[in-house]
LOMARTOR-683002 format. One record per residue (C-alpha): x, y, z. Coordinates in steps of 0.5 Angstrom, whole numbers, padded with zeros to 4 digits. Layout:
BEGIN
xx->X | yy->Y | zz->Z
...
END
This chain:
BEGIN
xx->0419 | yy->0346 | zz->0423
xx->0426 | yy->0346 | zz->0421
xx->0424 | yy->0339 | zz->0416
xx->0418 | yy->0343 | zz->0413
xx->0424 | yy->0349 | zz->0411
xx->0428 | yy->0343 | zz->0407
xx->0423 | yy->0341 | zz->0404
xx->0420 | yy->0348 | zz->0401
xx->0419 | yy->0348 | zz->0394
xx->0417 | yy->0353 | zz->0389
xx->0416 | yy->0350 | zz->0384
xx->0411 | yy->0354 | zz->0379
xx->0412 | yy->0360 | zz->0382
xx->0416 | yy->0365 | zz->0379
xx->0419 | yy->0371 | zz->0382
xx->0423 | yy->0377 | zz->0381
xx->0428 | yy->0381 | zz->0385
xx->0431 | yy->0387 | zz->0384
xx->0439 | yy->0388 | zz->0385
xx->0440 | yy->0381 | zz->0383
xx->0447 | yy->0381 | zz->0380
xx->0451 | yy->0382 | zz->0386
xx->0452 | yy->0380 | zz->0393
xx->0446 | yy->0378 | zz->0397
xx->0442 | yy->0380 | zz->0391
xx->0445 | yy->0375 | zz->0386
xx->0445 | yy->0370 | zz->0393
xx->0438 | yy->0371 | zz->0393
xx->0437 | yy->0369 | zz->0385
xx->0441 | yy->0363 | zz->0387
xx->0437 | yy->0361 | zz->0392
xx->0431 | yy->0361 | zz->0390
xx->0433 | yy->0358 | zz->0383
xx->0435 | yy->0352 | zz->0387
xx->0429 | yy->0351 | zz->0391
xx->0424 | yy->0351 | zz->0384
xx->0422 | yy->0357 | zz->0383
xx->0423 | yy->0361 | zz->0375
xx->0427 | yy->0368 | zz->0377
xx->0427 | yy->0374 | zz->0373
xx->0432 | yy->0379 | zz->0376
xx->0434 | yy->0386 | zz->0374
xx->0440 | yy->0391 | zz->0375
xx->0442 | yy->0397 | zz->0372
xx->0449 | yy->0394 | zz->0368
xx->0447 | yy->0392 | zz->0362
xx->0454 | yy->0387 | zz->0361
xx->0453 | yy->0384 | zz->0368
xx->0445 | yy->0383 | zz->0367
xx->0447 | yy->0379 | zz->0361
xx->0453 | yy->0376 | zz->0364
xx->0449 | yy->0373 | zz->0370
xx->0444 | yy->0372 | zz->0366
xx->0448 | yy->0367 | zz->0362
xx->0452 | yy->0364 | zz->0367
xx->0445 | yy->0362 | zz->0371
xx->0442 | yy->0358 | zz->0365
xx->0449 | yy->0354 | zz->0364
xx->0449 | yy->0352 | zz->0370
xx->0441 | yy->0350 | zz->0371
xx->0441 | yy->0347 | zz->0364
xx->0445 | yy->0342 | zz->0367
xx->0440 | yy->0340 | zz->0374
xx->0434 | yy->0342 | zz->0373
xx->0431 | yy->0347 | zz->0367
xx->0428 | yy->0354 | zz->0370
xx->0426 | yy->0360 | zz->0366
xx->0432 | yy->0366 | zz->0367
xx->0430 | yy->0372 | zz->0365
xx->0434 | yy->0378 | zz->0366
xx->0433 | yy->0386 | zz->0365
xx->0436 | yy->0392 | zz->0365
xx->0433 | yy->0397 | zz->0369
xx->0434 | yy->0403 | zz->0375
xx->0428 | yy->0402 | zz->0378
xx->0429 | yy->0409 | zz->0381
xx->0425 | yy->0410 | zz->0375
xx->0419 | yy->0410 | zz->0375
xx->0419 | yy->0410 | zz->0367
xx->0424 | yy->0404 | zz->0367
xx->0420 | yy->0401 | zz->0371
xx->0414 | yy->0401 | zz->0367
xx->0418 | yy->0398 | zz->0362
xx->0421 | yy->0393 | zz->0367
xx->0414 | yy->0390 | zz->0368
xx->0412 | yy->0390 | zz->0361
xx->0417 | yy->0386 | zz->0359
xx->0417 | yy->0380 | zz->0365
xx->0410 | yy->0380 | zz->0362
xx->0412 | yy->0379 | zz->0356
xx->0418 | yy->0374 | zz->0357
xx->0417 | yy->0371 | zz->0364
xx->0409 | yy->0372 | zz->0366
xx->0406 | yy->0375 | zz->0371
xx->0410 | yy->0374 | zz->0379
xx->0408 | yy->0370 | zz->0384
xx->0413 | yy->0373 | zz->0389
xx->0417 | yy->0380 | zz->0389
xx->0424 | yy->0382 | zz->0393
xx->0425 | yy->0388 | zz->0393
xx->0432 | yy->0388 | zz->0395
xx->0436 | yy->0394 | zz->0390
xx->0439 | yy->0399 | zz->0394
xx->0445 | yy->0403 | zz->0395
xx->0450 | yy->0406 | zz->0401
xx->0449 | yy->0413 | zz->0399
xx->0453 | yy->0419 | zz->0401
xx->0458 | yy->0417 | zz->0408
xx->0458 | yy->0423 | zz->0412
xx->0456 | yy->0428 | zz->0416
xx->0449 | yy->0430 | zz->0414
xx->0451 | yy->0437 | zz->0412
xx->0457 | yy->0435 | zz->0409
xx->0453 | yy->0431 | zz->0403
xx->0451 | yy->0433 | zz->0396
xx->0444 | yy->0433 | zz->0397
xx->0444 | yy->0430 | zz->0389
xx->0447 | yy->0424 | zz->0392
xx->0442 | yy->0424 | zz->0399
xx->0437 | yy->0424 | zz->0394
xx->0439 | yy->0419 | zz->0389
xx->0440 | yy->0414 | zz->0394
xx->0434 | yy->0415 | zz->0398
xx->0430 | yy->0415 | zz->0391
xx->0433 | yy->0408 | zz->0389
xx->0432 | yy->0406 | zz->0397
xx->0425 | yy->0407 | zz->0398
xx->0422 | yy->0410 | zz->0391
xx->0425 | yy->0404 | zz->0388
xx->0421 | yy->0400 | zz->0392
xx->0414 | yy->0404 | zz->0391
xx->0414 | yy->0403 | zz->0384
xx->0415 | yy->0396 | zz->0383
xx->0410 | yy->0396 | zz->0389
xx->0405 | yy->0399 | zz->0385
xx->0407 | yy->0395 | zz->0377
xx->0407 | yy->0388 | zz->0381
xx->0402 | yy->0387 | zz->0386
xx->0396 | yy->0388 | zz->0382
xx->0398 | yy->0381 | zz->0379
xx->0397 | yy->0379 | zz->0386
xx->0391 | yy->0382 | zz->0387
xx->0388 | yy->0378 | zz->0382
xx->0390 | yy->0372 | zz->0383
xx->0388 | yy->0373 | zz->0390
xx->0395 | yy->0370 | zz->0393
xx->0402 | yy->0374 | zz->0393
xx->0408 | yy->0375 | zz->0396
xx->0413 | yy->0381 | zz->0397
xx->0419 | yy->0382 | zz->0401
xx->0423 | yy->0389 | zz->0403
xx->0430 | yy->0388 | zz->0404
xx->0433 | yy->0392 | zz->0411
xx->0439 | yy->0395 | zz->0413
xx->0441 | yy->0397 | zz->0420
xx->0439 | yy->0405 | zz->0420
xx->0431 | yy->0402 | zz->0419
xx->0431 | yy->0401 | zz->0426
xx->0436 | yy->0405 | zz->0430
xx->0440 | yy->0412 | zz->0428
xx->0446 | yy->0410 | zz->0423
xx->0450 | yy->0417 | zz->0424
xx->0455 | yy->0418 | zz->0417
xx->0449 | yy->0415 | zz->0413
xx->0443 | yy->0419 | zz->0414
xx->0440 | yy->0418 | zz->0407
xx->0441 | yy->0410 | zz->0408
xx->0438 | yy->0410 | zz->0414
xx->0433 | yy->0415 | zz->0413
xx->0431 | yy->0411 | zz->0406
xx->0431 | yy->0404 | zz->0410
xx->0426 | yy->0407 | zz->0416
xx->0421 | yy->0410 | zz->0410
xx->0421 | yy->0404 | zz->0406
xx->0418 | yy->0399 | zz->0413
xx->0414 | yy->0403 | zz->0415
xx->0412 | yy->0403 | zz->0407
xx->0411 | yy->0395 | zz->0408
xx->0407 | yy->0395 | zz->0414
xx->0402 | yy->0400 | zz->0411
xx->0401 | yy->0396 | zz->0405
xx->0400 | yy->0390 | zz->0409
xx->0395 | yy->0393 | zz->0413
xx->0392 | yy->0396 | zz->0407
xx->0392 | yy->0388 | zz->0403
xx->0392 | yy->0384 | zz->0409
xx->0385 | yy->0381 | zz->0407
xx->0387 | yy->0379 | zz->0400
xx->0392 | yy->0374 | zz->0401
xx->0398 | yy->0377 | zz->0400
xx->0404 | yy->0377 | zz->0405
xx->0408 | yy->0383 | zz->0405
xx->0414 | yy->0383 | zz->0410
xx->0421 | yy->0387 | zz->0411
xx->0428 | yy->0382 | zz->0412
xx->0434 | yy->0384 | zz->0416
xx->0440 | yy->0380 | zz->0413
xx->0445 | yy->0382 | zz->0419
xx->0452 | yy->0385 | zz->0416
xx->0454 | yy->0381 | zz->0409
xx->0460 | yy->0381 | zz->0407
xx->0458 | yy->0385 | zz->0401
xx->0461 | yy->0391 | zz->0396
xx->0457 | yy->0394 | zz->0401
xx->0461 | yy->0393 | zz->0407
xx->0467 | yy->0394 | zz->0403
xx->0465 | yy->0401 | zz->0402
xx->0464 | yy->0402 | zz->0409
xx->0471 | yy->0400 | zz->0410
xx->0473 | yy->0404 | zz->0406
xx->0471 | yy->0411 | zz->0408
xx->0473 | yy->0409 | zz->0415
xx->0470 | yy->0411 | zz->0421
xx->0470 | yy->0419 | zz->0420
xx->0466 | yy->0418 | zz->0415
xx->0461 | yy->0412 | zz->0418
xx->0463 | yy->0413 | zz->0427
xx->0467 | yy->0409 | zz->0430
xx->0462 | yy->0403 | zz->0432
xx->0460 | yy->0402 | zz->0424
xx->0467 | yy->0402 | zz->0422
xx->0469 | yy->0397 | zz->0428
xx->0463 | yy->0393 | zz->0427
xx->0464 | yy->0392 | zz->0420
xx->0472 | yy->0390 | zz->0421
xx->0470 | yy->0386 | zz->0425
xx->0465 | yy->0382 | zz->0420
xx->0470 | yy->0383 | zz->0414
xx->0475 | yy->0378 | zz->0418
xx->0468 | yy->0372 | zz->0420
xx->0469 | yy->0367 | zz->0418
xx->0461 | yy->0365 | zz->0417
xx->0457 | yy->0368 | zz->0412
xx->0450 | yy->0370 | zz->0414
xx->0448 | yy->0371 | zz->0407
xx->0446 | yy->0363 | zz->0408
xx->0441 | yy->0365 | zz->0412
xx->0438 | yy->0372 | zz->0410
xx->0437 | yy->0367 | zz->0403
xx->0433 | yy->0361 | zz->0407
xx->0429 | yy->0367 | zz->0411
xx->0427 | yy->0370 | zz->0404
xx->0425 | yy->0363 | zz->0401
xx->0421 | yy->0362 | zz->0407
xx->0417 | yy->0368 | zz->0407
xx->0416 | yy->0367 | zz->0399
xx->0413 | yy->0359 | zz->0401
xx->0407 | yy->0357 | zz->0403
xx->0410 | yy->0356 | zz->0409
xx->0409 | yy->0363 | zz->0412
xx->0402 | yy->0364 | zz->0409
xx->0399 | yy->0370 | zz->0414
xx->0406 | yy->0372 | zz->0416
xx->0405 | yy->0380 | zz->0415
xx->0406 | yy->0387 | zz->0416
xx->0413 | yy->0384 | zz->0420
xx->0421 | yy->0386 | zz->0420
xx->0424 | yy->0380 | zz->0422
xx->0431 | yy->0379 | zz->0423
xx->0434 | yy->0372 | zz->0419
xx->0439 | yy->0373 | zz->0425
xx->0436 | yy->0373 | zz->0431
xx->0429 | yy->0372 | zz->0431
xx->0426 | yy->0364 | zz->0431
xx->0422 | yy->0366 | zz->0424
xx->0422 | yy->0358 | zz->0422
xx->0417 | yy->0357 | zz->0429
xx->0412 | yy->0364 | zz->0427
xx->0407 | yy->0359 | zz->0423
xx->0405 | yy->0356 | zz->0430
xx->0403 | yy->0363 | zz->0432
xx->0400 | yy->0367 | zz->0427
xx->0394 | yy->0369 | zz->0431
xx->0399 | yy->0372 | zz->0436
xx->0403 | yy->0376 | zz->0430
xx->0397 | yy->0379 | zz->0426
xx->0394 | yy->0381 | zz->0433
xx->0401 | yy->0385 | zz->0436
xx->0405 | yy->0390 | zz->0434
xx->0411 | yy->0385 | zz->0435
xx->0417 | yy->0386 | zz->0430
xx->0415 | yy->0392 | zz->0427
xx->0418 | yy->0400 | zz->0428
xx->0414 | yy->0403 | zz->0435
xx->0415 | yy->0409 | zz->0439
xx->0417 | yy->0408 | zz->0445
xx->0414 | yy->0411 | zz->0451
xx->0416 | yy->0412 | zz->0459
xx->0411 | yy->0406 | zz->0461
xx->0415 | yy->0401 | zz->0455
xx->0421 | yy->0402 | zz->0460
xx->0419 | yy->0403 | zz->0467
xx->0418 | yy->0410 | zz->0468
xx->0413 | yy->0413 | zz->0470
xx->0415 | yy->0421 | zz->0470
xx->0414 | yy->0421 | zz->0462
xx->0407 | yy->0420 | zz->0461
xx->0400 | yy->0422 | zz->0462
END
């Protein structure tokens, strides 16, 4: 299987990604633009948009010619987010795939110790961003029987993450939003799946380090320190995981949330029957009988 991903090729297809001026989101342009795919991408700075757009353009005009279209939008907003898919239309066509990576830290504190304004920003941008892309881009999908959306994760999706209510609660909402439509769009050839990037070496993890473990606990803070001085960039592998998903190669893959880290996503085709049947890689209650305990049920 790790010769079919080398050999994934998207060429014709065109995507579109959210957040796509920085971090894992700009690695994700990057990436997919080298595996052929046409790349359209937003953030909400106008001179960063116009600055990655150029220097993206340079560089492909050199190798091999992709359409680059990048736009200016706060996908939190349902307005601009309309007009955001009134534009790629008109100046980059309908997408086949769609990532929805855009998302913010949010306020780093004791829940009661936030501005609610900013708790709910954040959570609007986390969550609400990707319900209105959802619902402009998947109708192309629809009707042409075929599509690919992928949720970008966080740590708080499955697990409490204590100074970050908003993310983390934010982050659990917005899977279980994408194994509902899923489950919704399962039998219209569409897969719609959630990553796990891991920690990234991103203005997010700087962010973390620079609240301090008062504002975030000690064991995020530990965590992110650690990662600050690692060498590797796991980046690399959130991007292959994201191309994977957005290939052929992953067709009926759905309704999963995958760690690029730790699952072994490159053999899953070999078991898609065993995925569409289970609840494996999802959010779940668990229950007395899922440990052993037999105190805890009827």
């Amino acid at each position: 299987m790790q010769d079919d991903l080398a050999k994934i090729n998207l060429e014709g297809k065109r995507a579109f990604i959210s957040g796509g001026t920085r971090g894992l989101g700009l690695s994700i342009v990057k990436s997919l633009l080298n595996v052929g795919a046409d790349v359209a991408f937003c953030g909400r700075n106008s001179l960063e948009v116009a600055e990655v757009e150029s220097e993206l353009k340079s560089f492909h005009s050199q190798t091999a010619q992709r359409s680059i279209v990048g736009l200016t939008a706060d996908i939190s907003d349902i307005t601009q987010v309309k007009n955001l898919k009134t534009q790629i239309s008109d100046e980059f066509g309908e997408i086949d795939i769609l990532v929805c990576n855009a998302g913010v830290l949010g306020p780093m504190n004791l829940f009661l110790a936030n501005d609610l304004d900013e708790w709910m920003s954040a959570f609007n941008i986390n969550l609400l961003g990707s319900v209105f892309l959802a619902h402009e881009f998947l109708p192309q999908m629809l009707a042409k029987g075929k599509g690919k959306m992928i949720q970008l994760s966080g740590g708080g999706a499955a697990s409490p993450l204590p100074g970050l209510s908003s993310y983390a609660a934010s982050k659990a909402a917005a899977i279980r939003f994408i194994e509902t439509l899923a489950e919704e769009y399962k039998d219209f050839g569409i897969d719609i799946n959630a990553v796990a990037p891991g920690m990234l070496k991103t203005r997010m993890l700087n962010e973390m380090l620079e609240a301090g473990p008062d504002s975030v606990g000690i064991k995020l803070y530990n965590k992110s320190v650690a990662k600050a001085s690692d060498a590797t960039d796991s980046s690399a592998i959130a991007c292959g995981l994201i191309n994977f998903l957005a290939s052929d190669a992953s067709d009926g893959i759905t309704g999963k949330l995958i760690s690029a880290e730790w699952d072994k996503w490159s053999e899953w085709p070999q078991h898609i029957e065993e995925l569409r049947a289970s609840d494996l890689y999802t959010l779940r209650r668990i229950t007395g009988r899922d440990r052993g305990q037999t105190w805890g049920d009827i």
